[in-house]
N, C-alpha and C positions, 0 to 999 in steps of 0.2 A: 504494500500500500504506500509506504513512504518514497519508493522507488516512482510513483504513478506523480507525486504530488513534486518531485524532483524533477520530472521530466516536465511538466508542465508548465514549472518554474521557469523553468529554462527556455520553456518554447516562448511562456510570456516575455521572457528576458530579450530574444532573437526578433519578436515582433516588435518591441519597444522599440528598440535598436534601431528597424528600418522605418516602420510606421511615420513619424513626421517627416520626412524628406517626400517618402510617396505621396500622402497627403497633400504637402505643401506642393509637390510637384502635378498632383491630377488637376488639381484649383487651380496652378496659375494656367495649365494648359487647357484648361476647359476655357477659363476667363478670354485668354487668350485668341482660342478657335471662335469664339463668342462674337470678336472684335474684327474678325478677320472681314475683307471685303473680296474675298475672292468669291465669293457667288451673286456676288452683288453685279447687278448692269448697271450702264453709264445713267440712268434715271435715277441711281439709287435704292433699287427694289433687287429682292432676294429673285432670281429668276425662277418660273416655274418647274423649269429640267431640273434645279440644282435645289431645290425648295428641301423636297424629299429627300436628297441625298443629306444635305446639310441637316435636318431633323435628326436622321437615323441617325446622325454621327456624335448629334448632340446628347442624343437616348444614350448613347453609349458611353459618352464621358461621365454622364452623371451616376453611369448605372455603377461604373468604375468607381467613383469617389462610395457612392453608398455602402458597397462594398467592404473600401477598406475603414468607414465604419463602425460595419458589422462585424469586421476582423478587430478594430479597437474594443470595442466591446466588449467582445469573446474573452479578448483577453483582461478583461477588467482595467483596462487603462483609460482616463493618464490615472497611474498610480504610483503615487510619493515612493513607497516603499519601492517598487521595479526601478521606477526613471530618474528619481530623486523630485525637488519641489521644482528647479528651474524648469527643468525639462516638462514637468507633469503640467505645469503651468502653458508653457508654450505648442506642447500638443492639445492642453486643454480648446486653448484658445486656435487653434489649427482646425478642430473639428468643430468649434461653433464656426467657423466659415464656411467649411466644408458643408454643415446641415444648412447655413444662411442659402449658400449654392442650390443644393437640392429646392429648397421649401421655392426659391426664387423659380425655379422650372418647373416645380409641379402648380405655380402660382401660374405660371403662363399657359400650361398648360391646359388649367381651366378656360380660360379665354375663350 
């Protein structure tokens, strides 16, 4: 049993470790594709070929962010005890962007 509660330590440990860079990395890159005007025409409008494409890819960045989440979660972080306070803090604040992100597309969503 002790061996079970060792190993998952550790896994929390290995997820702490990468968790805010991917985080921080899926949000700028979502943010980013967000801004992009490559589907955009000279009128300024999302074109209707490239409408769909740009959705689907949207649906996926965010499904991405949700995800690692759902893997922070799992692993009960940010927690003091795994990451320390600076860290716990800073991923804290990584994943209230990340959920801002989300809630912001399923807000459009409704539209």
């Amino acid at each position: 049993m002790s061996q079970t509660i060792t190993i998952e330590q550790k896994t929390r440990e290995q997820i702490a470790e990468f968790l805010p860079e991917a985080i921080r990395l899926a949000v700028a890159s979502y943010r980013k594709f967000m801004r992009s005007e490559e589907d955009i025409n000279d009128q300024g409008v999302i074109t209707e070929r490239n409408f769909a494409e740009h959705h689907k890819q949207a649906k996926v960045a965010i499904s991405h962010i949700e995800l690692l989440i759902k893997l922070a979660k799992w692993a009960d972080l940010p927690d003091i005890a795994v990451i320390g306070d600076a860290n716990a803090k800073y991923l804290q604040g990584l994943m209230a962007k990340a959920e801002a992100e989300i809630d912001a597309y399923s807000d459009e969503e409704e539209i």
